[in-house]
C-alpha positions as CSV (number, residue, x, y, z in Angstrom):
1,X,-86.4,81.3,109.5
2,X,-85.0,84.5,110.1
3,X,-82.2,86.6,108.4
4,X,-80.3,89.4,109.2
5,X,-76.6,90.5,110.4
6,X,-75.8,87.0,107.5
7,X,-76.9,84.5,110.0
8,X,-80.3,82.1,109.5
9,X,-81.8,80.9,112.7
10,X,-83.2,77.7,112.1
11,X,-84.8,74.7,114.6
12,X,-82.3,72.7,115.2
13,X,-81.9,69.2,113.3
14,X,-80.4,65.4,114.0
15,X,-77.8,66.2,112.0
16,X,-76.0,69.1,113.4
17,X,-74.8,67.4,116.5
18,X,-71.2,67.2,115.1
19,X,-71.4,71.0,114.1
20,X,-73.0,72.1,117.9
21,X,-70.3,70.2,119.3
22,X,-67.8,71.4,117.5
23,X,-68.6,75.2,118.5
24,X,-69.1,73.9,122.1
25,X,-66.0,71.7,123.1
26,X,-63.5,74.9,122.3
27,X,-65.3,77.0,123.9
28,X,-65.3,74.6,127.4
29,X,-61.6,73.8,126.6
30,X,-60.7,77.4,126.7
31,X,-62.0,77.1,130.1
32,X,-63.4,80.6,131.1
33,X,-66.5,80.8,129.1
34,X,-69.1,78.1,130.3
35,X,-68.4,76.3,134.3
36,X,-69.2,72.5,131.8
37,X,-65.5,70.9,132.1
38,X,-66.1,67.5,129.6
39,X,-66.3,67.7,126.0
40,X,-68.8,66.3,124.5
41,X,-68.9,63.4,121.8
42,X,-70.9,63.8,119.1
43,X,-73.2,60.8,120.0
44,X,-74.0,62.6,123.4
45,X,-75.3,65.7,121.8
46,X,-77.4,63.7,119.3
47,X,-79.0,61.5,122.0
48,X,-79.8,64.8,123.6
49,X,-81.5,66.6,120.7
50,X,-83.4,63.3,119.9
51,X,-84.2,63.4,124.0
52,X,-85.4,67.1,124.0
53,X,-88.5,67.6,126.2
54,X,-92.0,68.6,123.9
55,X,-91.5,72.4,124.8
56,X,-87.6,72.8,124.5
57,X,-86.4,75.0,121.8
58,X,-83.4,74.6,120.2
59,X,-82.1,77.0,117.5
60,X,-79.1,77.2,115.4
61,X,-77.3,80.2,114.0
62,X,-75.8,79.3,110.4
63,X,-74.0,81.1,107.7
64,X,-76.6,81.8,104.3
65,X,-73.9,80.8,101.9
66,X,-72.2,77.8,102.9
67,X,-74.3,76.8,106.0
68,X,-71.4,76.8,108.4
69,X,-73.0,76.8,112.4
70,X,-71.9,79.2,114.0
71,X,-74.0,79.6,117.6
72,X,-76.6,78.0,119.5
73,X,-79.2,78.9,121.9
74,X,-81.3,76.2,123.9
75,X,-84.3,77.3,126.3
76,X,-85.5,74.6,128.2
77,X,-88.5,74.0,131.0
78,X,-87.2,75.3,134.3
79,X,-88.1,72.0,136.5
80,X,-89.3,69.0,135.5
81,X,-90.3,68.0,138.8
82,X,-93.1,70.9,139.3
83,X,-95.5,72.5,137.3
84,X,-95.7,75.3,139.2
85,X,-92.8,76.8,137.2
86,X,-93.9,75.8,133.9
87,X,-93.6,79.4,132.5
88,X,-89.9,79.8,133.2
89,X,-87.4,78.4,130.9
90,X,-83.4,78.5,131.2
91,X,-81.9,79.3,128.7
92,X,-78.4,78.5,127.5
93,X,-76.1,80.3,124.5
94,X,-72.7,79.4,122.7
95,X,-71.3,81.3,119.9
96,X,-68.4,80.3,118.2
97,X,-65.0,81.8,119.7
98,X,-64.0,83.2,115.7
99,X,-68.1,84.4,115.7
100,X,-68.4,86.5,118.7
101,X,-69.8,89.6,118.5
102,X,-71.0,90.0,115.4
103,X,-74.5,90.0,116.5
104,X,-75.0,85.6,116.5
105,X,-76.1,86.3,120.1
106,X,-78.8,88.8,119.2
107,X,-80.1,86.9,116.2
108,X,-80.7,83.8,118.2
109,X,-82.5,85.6,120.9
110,X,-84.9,87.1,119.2
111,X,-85.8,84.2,117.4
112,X,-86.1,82.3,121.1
113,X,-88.0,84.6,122.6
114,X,-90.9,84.9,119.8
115,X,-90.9,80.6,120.5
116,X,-90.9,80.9,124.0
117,X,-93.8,83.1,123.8
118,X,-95.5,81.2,121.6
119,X,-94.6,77.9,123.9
120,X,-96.3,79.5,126.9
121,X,-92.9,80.7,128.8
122,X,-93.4,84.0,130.4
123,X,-89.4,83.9,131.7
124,X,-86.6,83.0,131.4
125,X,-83.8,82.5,133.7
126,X,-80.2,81.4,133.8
127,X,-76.9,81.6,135.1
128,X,-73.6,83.5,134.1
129,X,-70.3,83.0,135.1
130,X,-69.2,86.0,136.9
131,X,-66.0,86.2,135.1
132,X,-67.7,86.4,132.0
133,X,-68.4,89.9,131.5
134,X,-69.0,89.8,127.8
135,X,-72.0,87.1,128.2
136,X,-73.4,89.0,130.7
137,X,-73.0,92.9,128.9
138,X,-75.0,89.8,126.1
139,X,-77.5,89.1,128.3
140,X,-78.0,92.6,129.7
141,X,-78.6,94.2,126.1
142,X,-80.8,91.6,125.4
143,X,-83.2,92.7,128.6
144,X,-82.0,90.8,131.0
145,X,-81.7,91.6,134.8
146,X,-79.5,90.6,137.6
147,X,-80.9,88.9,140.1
148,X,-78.1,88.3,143.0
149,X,-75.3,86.3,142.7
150,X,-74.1,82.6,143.8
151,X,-70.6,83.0,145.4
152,X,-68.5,79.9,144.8
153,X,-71.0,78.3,142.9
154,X,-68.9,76.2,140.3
155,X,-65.4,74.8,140.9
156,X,-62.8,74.1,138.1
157,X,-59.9,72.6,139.1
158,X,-58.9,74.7,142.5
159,X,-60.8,77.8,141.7
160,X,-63.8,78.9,143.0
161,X,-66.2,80.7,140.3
162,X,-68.8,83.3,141.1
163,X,-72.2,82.7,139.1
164,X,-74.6,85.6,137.9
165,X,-78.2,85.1,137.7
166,X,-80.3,86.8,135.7
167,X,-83.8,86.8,134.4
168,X,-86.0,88.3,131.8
169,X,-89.4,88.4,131.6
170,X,-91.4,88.0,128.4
């Protein structure tokens, strides 16, 4: 468990789907954060924490005093379908809209990256929308790199949307 900036980063547990979900499906309704376009149902995200492969790591950002969570931060194995990239791990992050920058982000990053050490990863890798300048300034500060971009990578409704991809080696 680590503390600082009054969060706790925890493992994530069974019964903080509702929570995780409640974070996520404003921030995909707002509709210029993340390119996922369905909420999610509680169920859904508790049939994927119980589903999470051996060397996923899942952590939670909560409040000390009255345990409200308020981020998340999953890094998961890059492809299944290969080992040859078993040491790269994408990573995903979701702060609560009313949370932002107030250093959620940077709490659950450091405690992900001393796991995925310890789990064997030696990168990690993801994507950013490019119209998300604040994740990406996140990502940045946190030692990430831009790798190149994928024009027209995601589209939402009628509009096209630029992803970033960046990587950080551990």
């Amino acid at each position: 468990m680590h503390n600082s900036m009054n969060v706790c980063v925890r493992a994530v547990r069974l019964g903080d789907a509702e929570a995780i979900v409640g974070i996520l499906n404003p921030v995909i309704e707002a509709g210029e954060y993340t390119i996922l376009d369905t909420p999610l149902t509680t169920e859904a995200e508790r049939r994927y924490i119980s589903q999470l492969p051996e060397r996923a790591i899942f952590h939670v950002a909560q409040m000390p005093g009255d345990g409200t969570i308020v981020g998340f931060q999953t890094l998961e194995p890059f492809a299944g379908y290969t080992h040859a990239c078993d040491h790269v791990g994408v990573i995903a992050t979701f702060v609560a809209l009313e949370h932002r920058r107030q250093r959620v982000g940077g709490r659950l990053f450091e405690a992900t990256v001393d796991s995925a050490r310890q789990k064997g990863y030696e990168k990690i890798f993801t994507y950013v929308r490019g119209d998300n300048r604040a994740a990406l300034n996140a990502y940045l500060k946190y030692g990430f790199r831009i790798v190149g971009t994928s024009a027209r990578h995601a589209k939402i409704g009628d509009r096209y949307i630029d992803e970033i991809i960046i990587e950080r080696f551990l």
